[in-house]
PAZAPA-4460 file (N, C-alpha, C; in steps of 0.05 Angstrom, whole numbers, plus 32768, in hexadecimal, padded with zeros to 4 digits):
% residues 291
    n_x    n_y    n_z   ca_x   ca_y   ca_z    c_x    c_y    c_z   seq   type   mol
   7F2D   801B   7D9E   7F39   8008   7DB2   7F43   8017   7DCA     1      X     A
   7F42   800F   7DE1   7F4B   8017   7DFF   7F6F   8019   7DF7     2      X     A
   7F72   8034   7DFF   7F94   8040   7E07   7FA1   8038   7E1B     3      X     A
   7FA3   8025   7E2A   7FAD   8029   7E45   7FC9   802F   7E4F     4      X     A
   7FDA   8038   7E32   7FF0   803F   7E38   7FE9   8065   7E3C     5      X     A
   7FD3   806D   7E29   7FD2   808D   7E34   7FC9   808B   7E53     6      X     A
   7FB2   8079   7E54   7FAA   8077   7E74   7FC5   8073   7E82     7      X     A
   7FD8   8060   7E81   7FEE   805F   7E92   8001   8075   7E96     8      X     A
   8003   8085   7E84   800E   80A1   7E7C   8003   80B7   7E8F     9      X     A
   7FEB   80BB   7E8C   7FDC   80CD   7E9C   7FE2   80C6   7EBA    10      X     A
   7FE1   80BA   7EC1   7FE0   80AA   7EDB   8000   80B1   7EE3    11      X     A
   800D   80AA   7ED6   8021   80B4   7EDD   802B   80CF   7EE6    12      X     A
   8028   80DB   7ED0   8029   80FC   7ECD   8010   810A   7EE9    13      X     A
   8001   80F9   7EED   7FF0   80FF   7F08   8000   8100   7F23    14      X     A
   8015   80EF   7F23   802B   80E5   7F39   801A   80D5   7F45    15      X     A
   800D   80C3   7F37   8004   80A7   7F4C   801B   808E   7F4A    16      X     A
   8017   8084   7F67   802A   8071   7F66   8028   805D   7F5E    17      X     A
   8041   804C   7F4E   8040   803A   7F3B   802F   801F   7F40    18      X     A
   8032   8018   7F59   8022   7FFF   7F68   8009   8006   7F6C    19      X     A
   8001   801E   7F66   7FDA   8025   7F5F   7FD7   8031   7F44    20      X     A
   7FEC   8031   7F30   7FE8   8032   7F1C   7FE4   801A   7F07    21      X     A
   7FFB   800A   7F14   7FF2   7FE8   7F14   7FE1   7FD6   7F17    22      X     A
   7FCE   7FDE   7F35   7FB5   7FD1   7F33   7FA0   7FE3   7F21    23      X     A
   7FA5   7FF8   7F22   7F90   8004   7F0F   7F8A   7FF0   7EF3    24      X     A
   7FA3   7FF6   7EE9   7FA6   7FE6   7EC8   7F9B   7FD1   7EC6    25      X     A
   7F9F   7FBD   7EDF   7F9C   7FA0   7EE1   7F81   7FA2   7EDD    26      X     A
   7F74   7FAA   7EF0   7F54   7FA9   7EF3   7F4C   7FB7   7ED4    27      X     A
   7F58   7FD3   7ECC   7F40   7FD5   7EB2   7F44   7FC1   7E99    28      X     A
   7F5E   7FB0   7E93   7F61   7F9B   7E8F   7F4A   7F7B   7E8D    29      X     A
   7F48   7F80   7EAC   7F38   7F6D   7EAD   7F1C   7F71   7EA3    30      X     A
   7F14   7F92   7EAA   7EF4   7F98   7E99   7EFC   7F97   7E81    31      X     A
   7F10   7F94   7E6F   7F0A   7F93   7E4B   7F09   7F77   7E49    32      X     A
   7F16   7F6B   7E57   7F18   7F4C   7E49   7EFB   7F42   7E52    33      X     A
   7EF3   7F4B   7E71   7ED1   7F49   7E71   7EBD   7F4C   7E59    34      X     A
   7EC7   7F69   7E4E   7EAF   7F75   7E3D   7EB5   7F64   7E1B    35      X     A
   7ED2   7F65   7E19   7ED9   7F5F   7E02   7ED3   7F3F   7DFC    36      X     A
   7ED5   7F38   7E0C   7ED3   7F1A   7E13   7ECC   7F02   7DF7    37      X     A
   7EBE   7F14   7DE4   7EAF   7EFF   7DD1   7EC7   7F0C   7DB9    38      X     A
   7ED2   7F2A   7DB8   7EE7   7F27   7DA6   7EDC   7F34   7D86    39      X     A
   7EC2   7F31   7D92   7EAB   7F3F   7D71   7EA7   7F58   7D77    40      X     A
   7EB2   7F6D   7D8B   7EA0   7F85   7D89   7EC1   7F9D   7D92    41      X     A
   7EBA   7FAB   7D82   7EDB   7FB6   7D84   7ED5   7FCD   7D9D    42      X     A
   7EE6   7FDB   7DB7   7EDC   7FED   7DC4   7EDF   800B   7DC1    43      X     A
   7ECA   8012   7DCD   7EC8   8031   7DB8   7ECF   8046   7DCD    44      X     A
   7EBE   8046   7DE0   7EB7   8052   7DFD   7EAA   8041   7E12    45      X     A
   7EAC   8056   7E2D   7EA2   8045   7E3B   7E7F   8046   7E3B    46      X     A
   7E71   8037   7E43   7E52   8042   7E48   7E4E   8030   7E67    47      X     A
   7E39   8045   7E6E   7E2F   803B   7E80   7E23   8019   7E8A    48      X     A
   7E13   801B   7E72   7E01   8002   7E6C   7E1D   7FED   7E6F    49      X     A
   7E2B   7FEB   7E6F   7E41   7FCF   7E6D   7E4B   7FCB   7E87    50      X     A
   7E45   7FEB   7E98   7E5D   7FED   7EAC   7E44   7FDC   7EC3    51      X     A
   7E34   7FE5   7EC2   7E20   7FDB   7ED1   7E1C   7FB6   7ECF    52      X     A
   7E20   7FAF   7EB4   7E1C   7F91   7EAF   7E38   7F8A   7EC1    53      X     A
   7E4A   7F93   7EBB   7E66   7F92   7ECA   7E60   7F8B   7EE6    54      X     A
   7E54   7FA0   7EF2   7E55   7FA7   7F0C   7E45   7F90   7F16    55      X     A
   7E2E   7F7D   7F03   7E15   7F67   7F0C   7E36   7F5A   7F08    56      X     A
   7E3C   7F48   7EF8   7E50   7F3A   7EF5   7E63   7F32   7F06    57      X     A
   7E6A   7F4C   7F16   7E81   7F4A   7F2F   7E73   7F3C   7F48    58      X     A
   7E56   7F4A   7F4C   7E4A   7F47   7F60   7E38   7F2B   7F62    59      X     A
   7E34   7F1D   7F48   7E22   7F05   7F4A   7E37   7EEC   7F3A    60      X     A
   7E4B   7EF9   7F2F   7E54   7ED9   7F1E   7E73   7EDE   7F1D    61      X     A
   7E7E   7EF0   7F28   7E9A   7EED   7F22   7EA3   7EE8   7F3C    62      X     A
   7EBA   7ED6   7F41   7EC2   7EC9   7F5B   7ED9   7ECC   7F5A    63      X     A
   7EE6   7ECC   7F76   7F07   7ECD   7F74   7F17   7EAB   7F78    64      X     A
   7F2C   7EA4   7F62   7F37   7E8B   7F61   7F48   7E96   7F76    65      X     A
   7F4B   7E83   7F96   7F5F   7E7A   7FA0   7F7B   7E67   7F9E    66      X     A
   7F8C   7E69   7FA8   7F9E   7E50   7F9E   7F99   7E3B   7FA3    67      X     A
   7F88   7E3F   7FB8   7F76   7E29   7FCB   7F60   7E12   7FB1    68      X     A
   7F60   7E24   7FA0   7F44   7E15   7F88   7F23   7E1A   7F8F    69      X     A
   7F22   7E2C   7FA5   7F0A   7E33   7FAF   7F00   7E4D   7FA4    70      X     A
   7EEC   7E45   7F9E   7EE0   7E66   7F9D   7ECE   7E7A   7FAD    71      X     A
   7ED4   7E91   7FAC   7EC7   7EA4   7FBE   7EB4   7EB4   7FB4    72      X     A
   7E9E   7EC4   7FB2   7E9B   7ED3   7FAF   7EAB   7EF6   7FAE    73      X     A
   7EA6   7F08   7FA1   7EBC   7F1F   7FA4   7EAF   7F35   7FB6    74      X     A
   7EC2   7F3C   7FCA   7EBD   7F51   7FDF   7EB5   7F66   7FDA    75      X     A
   7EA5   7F74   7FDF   7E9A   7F8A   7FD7   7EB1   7FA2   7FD4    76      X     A
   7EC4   7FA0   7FDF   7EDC   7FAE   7FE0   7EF3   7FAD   7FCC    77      X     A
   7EEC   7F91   7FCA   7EFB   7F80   7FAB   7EF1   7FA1   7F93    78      X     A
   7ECF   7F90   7F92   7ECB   7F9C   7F78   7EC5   7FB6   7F81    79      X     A
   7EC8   7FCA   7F91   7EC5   7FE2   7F8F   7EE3   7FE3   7F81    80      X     A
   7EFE   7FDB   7F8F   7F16   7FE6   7F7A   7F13   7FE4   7F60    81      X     A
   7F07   7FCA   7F57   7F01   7FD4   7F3D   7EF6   7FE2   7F2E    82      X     A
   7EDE   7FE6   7F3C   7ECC   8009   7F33   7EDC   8017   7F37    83      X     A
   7EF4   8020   7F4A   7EFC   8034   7F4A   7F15   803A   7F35    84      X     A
   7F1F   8023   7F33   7F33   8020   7F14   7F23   8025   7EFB    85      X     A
   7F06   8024   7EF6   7EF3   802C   7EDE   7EF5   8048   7EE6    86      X     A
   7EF3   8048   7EF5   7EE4   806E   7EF9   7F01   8081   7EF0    87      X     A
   7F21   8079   7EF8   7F2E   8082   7EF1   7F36   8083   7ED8    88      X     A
   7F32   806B   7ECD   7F2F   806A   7EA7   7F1B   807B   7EA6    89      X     A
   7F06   807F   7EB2   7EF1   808D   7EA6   7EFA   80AE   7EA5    90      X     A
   7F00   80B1   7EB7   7F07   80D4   7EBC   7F1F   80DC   7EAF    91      X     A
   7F2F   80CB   7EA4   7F4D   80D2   7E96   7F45   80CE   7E6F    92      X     A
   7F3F   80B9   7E70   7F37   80B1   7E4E   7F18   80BC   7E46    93      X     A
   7F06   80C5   7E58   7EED   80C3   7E4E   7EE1   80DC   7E63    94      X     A
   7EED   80F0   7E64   7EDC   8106   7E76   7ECB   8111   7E70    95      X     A
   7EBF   8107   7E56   7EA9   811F   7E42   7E8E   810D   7E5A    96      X     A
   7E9F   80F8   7E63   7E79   80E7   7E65   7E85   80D8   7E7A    97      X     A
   7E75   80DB   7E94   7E82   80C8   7EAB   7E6D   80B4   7EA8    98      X     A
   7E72   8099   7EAD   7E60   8088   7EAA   7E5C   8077   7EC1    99      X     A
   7E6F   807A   7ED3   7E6E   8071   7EED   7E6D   8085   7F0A   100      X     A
   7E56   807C   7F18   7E56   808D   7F2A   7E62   8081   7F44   101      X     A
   7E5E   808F   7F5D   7E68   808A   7F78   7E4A   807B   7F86   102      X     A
   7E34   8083   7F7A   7E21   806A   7F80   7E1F   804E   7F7A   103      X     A
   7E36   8046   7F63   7E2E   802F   7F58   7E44   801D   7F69   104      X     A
   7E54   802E   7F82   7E66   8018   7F8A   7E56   800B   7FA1   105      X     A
   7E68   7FF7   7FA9   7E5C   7FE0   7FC7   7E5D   7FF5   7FD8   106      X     A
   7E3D   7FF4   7FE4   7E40   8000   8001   7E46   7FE8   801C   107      X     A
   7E61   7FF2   802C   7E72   7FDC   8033   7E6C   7FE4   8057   108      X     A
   7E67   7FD2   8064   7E62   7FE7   8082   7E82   7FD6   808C   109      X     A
   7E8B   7FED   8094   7EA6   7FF7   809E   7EAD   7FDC   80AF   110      X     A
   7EBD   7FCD   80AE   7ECA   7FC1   80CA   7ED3   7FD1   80E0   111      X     A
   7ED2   7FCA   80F8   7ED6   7FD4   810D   7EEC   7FC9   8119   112      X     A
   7EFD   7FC0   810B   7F10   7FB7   8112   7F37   7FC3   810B   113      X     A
   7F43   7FBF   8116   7F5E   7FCC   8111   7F64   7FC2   80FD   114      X     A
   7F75   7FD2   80E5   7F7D   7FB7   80D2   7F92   7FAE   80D8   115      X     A
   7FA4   7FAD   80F4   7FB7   7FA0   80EC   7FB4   7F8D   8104   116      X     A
   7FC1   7F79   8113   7FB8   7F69   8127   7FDE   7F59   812F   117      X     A
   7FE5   7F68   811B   8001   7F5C   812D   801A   7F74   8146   118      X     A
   801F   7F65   8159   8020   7F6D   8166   8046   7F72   8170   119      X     A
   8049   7F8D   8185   8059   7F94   817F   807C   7F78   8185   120      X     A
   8077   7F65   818E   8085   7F56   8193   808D   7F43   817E   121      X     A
   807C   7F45   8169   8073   7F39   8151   808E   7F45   8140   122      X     A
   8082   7F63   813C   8091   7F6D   8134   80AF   7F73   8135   123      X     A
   80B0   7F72   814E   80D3   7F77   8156   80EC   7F57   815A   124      X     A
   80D2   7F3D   8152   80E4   7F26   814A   80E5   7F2D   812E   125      X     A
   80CE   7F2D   8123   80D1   7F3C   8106   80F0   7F4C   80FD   126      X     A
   80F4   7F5A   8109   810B   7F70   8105   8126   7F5B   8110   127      X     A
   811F   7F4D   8121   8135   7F3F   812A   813F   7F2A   8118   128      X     A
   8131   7F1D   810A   8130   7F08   80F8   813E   7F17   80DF   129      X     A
   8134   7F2F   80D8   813D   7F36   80BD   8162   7F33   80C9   130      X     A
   8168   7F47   80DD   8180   7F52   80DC   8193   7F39   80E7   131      X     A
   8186   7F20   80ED   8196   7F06   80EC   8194   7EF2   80D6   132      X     A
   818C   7EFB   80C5   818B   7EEE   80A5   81A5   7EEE   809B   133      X     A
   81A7   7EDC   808E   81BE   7EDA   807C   81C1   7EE4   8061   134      X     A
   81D2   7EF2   805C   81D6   7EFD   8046   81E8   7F21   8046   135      X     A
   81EB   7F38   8037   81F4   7F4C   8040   81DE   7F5E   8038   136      X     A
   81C9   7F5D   8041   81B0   7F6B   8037   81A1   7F6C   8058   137      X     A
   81A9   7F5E   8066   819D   7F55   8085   8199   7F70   8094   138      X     A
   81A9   7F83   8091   81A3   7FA0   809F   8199   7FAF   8097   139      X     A
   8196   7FB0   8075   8186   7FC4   8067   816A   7FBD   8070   140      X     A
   8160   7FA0   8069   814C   7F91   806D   8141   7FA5   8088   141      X     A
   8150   7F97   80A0   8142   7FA1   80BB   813F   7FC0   80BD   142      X     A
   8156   7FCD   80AA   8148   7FF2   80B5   8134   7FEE   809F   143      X     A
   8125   7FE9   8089   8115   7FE9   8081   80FB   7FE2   8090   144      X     A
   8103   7FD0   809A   80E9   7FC8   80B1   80E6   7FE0   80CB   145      X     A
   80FB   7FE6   80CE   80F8   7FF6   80E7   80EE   800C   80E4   146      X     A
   80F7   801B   80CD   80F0   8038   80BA   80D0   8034   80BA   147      X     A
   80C9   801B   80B2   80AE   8019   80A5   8098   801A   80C4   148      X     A
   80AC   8007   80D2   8094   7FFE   80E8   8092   8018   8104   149      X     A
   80AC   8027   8105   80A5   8043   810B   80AB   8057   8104   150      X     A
   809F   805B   80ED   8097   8077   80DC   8085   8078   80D0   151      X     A
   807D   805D   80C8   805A   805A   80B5   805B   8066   809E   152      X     A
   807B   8066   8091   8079   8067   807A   806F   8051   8067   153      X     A
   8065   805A   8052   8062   8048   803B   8073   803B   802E   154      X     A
   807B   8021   802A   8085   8012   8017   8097   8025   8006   155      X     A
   8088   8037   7FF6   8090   8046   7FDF   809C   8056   7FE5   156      X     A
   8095   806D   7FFD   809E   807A   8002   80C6   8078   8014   157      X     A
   80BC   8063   8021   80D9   8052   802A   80F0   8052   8010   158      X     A
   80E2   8045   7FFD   80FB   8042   7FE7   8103   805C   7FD5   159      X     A
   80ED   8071   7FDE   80F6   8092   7FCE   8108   8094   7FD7   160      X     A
   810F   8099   7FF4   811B   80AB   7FFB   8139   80A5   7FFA   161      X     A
   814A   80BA   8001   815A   80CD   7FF0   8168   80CD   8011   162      X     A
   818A   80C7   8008   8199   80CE   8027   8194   80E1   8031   163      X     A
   8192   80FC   801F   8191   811D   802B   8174   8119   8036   164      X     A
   815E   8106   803A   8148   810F   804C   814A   80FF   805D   165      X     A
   8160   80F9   806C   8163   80F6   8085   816A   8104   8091   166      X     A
   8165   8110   80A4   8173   8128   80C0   8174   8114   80D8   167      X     A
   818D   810A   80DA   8197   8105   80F1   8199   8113   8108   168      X     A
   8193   812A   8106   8194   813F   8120   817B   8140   8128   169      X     A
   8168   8147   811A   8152   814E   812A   813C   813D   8121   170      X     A
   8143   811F   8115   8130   8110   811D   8124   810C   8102   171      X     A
   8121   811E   80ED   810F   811B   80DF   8111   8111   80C3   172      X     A
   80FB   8101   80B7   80FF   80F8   809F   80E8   8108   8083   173      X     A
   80F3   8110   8074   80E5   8126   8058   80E2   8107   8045   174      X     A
   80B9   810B   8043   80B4   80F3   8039   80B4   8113   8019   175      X     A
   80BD   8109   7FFC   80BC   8116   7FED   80A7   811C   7FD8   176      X     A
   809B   80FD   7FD2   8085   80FC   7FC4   806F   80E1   7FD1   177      X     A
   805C   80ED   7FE0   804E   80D9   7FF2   8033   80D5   7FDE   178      X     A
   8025   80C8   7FEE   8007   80C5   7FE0   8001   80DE   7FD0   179      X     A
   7FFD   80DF   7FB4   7FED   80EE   7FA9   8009   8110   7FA7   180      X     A
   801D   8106   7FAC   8032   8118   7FA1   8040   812D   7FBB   181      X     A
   8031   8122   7FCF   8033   812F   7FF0   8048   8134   7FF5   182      X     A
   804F   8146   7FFE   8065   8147   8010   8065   814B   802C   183      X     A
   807B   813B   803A   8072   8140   8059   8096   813A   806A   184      X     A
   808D   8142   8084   809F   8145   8094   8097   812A   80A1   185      X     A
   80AF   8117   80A8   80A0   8101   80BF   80AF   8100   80DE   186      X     A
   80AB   8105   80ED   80B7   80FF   8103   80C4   80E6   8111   187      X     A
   80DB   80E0   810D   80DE   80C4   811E   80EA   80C1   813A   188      X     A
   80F4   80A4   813E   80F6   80A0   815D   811C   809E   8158   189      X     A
   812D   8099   816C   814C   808F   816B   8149   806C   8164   190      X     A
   8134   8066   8167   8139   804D   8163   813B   8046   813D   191      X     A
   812E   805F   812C   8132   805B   8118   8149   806F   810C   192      X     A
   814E   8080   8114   8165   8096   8104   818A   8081   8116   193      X     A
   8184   806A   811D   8196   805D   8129   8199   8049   8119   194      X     A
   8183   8038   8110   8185   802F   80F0   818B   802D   80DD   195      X     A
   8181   804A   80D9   818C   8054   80BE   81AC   805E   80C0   196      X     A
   81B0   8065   80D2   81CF   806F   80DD   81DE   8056   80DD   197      X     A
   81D9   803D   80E6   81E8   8029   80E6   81E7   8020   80C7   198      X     A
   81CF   801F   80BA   81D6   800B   80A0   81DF   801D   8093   199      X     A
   81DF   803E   808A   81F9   804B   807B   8213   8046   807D   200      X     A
   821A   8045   8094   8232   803D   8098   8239   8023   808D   201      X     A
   8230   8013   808D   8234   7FF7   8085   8235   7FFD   805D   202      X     A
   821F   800D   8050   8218   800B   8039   8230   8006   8027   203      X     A
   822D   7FFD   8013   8253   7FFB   8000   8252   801C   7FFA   204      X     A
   8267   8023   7FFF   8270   8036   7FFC   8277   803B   7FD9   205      X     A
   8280   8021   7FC7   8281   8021   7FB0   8268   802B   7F9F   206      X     A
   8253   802A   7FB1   8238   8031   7F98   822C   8050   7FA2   207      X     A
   822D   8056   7F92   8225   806E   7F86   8209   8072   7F84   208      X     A
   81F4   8085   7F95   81DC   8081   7F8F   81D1   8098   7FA7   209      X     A
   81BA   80A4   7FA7   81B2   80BC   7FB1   81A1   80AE   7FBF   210      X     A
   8191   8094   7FBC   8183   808F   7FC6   8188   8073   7FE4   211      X     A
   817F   807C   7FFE   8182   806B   800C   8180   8052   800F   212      X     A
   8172   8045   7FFD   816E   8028   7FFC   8175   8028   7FE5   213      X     A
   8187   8018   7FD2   818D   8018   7FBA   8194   7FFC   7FB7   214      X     A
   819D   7FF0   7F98   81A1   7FD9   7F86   81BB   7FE4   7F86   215      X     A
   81C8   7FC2   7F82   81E8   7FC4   7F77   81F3   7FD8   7F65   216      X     A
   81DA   7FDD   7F51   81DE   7FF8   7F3F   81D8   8010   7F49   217      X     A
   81D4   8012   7F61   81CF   802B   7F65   81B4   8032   7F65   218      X     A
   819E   802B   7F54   8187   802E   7F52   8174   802D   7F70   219      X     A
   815E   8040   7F65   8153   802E   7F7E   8147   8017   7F81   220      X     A
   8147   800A   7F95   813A   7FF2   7F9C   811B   7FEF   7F96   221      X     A
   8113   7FDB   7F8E   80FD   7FD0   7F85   80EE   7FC7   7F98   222      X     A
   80D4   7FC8   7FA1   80C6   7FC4   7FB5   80BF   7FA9   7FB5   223      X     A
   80C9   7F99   7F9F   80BE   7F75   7FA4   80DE   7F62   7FB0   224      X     A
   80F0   7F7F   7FAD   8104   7F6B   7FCD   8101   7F6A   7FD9   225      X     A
   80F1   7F7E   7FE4   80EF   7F7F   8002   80D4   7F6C   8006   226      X     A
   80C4   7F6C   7FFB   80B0   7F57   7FFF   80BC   7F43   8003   227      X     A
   80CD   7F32   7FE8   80D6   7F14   7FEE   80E6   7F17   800B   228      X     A
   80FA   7F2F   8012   810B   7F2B   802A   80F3   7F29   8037   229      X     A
   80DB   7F34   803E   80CD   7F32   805A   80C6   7F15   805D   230      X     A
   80BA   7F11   8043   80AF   7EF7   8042   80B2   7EE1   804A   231      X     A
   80D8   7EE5   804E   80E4   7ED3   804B   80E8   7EC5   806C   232      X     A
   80E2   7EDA   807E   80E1   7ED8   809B   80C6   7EDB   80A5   233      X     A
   80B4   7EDA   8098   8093   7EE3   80A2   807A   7EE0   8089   234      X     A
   8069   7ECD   808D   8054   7ED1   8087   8041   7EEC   808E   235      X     A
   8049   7EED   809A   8026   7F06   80A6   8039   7F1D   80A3   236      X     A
   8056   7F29   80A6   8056   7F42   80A7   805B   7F4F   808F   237      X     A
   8056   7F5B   807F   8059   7F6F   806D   8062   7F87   8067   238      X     A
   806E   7FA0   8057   8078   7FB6   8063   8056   7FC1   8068   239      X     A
   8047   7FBD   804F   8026   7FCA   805B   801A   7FC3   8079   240      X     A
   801F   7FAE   8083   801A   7FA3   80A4   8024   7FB3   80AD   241      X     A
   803F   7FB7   80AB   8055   7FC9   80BD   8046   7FE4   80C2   242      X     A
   8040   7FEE   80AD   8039   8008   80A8   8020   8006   80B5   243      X     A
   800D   7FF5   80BB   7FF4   7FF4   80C8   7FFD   7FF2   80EA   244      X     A
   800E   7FE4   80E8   801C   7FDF   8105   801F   7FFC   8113   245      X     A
   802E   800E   8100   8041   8029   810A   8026   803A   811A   246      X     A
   800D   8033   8102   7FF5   8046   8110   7FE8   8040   8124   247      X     A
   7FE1   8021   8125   7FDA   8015   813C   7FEF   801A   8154   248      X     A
   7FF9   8013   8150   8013   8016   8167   8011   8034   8179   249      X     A
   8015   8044   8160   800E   8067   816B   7FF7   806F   8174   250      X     A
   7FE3   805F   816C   7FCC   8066   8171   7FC4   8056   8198   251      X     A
   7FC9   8040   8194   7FBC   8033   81AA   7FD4   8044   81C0   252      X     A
   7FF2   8050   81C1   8000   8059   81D1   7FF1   8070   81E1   253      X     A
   7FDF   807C   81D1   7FD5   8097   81E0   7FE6   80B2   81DC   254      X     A
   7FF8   80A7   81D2   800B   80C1   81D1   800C   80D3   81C1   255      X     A
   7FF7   80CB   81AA   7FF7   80DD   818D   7FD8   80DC   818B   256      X     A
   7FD1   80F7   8180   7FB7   80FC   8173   7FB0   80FB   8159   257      X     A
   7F99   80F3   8153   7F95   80E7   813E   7F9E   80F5   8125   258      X     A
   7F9E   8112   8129   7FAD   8121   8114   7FC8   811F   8113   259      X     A
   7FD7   8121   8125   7FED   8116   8126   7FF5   80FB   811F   260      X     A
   7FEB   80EA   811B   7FEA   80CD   810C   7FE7   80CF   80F4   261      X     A
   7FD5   80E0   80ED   7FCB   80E3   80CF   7FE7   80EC   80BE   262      X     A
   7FE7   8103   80CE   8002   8115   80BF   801A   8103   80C3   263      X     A
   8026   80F4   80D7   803E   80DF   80D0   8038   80C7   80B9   264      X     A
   801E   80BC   80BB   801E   80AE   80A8   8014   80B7   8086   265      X     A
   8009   80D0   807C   8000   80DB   806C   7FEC   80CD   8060   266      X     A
   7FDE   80CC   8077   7FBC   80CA   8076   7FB2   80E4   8062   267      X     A
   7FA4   80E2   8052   7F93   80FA   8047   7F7C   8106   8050   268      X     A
   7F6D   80EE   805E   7F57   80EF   8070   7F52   80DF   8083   269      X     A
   7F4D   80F1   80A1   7F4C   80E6   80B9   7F42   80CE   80C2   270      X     A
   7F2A   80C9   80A3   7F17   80AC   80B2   7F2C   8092   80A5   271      X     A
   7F45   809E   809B   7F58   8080   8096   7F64   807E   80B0   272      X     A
   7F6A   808D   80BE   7F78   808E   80D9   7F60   8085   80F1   273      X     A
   7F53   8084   80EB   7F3B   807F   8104   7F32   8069   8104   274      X     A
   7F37   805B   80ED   7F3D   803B   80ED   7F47   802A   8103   275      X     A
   7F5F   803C   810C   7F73   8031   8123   7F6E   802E   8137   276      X     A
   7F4E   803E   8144   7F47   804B   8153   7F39   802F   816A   277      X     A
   7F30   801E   8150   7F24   8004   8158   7F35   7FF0   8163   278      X     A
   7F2E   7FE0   8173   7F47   7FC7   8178   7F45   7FB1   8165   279      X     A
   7F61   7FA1   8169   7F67   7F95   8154   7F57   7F78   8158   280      X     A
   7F50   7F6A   8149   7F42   7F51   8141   7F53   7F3B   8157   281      X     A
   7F65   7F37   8161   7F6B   7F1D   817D   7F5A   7F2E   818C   282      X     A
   7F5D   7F3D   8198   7F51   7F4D   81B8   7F3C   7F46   81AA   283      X     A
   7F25   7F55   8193   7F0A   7F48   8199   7F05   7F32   819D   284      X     A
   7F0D   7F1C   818E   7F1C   7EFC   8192   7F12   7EFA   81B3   285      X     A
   7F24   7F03   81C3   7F2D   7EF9   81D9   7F10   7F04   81EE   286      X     A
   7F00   7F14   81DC   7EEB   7F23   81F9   7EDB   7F0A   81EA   287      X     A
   7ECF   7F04   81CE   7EBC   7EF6   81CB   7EB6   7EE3   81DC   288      X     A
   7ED7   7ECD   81DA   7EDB   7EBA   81F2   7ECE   7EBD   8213   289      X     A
   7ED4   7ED1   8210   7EC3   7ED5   8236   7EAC   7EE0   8230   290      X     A
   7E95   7ED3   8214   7E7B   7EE2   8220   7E6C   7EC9   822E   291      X     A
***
């Protein structure tokens, strides 16, 4: 029978982060109850021959349920994550025999488009809305947004950090454990070390906790508050938008080079940063109009 608590184990002990260790699970999940499906055949290993029936399955008869009640066909992008959640079961539980290759995923031709399309005005009612909310969470909220939308940190990386990696003097923020266990230096602007400076001060002083964004207990904060807080003022913005925003933003200014983008946001490879490079989906919008 499939382990997926040693798989969850390994993964861990790898330092991958929990919200891609999560969809991992989910998806290989979904290939057993695929394969297992009839309940008569107990699982042993993986084989090829299944992964391939799999892979027809995704691509000709499996559809995504909307809330809408409509169905779609699945994006080639869809089911490559899930090849790529097999391939990591494959290489952790089963390395004697890889059964899935890098040929058998969707070949996907690239959009040419920015991924993010909201714009900076967007964003800074965004920030304005949080920090006029009601409740005593209203300032944490907005330096979270502000942290996120210029620094291009990650979600995850936002809720690591730790008071001592702030340097109020010279600007800089020590991301500790980034993508894939990284460590990095990030540079910011006064508009965010002003932020963060204002909502410490405010923080209860009664709780006890090392970490900058924290729970009544001290703990750190859980990344689905901050979702419901965004949510709660915005459809379209996200902290992942934000974070798409920070590059776009840097990118279309001219003022930073693409390696220098890479390295504030801890890109691993340049062609995630060159993404940015393209304009965003209104402006094409708006030239189609005048052909």
């Amino acid at each position: 029978m499939y382990d997926l608590e040693k798989f969850e184990k390994s993964m861990i002990e790898e330092g991958i982060a929990d919200g891609t260790i999560h969809t991992y699970i989910c998806h290989i999940k979904e290939y057993f109850d695929w394969l297992l499906g009839s309940g008569e055949v107990e699982f042993k290993r993986l084989y090829r021959q299944n992964i391939l029936e799999y892979i027809s399955y995704l691509k000709n008869i499996k559809k995504t349920d909307y809330k809408t009640g409509e169905n779609h066909p699945l994006s080639g992008k869809t089911i490559n994550l899930k090849l790529v959640s097999i391939a990591k079961y494959n290489r952790i539980m089963q390395p004697d025999e890889i059964v899935i290759k890098k040929k058998d995923y969707i070949k996907i031709h690239e959009n040419l488009v920015n991924p993010t399309d909201i714009t900076k005005e967007e964003v800074n009612t965004f920030r304005q809305k949080l920090l006029q909310s009601e409740g005593c969470s209203n300032v944490r909220n907005y330096t979270i947004a502000t942290l996120i939308a210029y620094s291009g940190l990650r979600i995850s990386e936002v809720l690591d950090l730790k008071l001592q990696d702030i340097s109020y003097q010279t600007y800089v923020i020590l991301v500790r454990n980034g993508k894939g266990g990284k460590q990095r230096s990030v540079i910011v602007n006064s508009k965010v070390i002003n932020a963060i400076r204002e909502y410490v001060k405010i923080r209860k002083p009664e709780i006890e906790s090392e970490y900058l964004f924290c729970n009544k207990q001290g703990k750190k904060l859980n990344r689905s508050t901050i979702n419901i807080a965004f949510a709660s003022v915005s459809d379209r913005i996200t902290p992942h938008t934000l974070r798409h925003f920070y590059c776009s933003n840097a990118m279309e200014s001219g003022l930073f080079t693409i390696q220098e983008i890479a390295a504030q946001a801890g890109h691993s490879s340049l062609n995630t940063t060159m993404k940015y490079v393209h304009p965003n989906l209104e402006k094409i919008k708006e030239k189609a109009e005048l052909l």
